[in-house]
C-alpha positions in Angstrom: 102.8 131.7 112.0 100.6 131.5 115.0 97.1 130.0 115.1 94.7 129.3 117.6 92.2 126.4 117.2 88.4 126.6 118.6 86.0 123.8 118.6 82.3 125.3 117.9 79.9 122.4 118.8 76.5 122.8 117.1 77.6 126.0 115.5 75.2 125.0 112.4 71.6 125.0 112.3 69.6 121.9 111.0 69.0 124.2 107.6 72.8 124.6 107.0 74.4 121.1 107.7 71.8 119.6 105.0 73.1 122.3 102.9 76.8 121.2 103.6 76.1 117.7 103.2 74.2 118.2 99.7 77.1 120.1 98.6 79.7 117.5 99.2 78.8 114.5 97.9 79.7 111.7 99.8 80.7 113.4 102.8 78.3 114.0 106.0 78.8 117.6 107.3 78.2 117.7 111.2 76.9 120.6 112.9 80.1 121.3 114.7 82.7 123.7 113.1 86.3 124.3 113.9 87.6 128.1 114.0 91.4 129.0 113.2 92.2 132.3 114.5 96.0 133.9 113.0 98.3 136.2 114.9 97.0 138.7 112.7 93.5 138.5 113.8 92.1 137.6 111.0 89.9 133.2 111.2 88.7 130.9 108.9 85.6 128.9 110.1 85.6 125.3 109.1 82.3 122.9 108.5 83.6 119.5 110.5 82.4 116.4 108.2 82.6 112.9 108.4 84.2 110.8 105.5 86.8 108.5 104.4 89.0 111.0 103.2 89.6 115.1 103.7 89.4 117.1 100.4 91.6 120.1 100.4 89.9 123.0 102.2 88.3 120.8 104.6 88.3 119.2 108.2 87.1 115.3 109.0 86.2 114.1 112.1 88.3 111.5 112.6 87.2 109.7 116.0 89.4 110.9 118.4 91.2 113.6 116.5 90.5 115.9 113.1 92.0 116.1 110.2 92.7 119.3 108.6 93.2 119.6 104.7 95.5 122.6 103.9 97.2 123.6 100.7 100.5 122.3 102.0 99.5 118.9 103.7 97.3 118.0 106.7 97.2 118.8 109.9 96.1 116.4 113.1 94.2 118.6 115.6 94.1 116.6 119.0 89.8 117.1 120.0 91.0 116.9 123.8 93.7 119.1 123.5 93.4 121.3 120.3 97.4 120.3 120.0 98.2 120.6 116.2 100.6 118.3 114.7 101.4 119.5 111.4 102.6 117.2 108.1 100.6 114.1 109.0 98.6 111.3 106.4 95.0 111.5 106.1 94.5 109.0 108.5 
């Protein structure tokens, strides 16, 4: 399946990343999100946090990449490049 990947700096107001962060204890959500678009149209909008691991359903920043948590294993998204490398560690 096809997806497209779309960085979405400061996509959350001040309001909504405290909300984020109080919900997911130990975990700092950033005001950033992440946006995966299907071939089908249909996109999933993800809250980017900061952490030492990625839960499942979730995306970490990571430095100079992210870390994407699916149901099947993780997935490296390059921030330069959006390039996806699919099957990594959580690393």
């Amino acid at each position: 399946m096809n997806k497209t990947y779309e960085f979405l700096p400061n996509h959350l107001s001040q309001e909504d990343t405290d909300y984020y962060t109080s919900m997911n204890k130990g975990f700092t959500a950033t005001a950033d999100c992440l946006k995966v678009t299907y071939e089908s149209g249909e996109s999933e909008t993800y809250v980017i946090f900061k952490g030492n691991w990625t839960p499942y359903g979730m995306v970490r920043d990571c430095g100079d990449h992210y870390i994407r948590a699916r149901y099947c294993g993780y997935e490296r998204i390059d921030k330069d490049t959006l390039t996806v490398t699919e099957y990594v560690e959580d690393k």
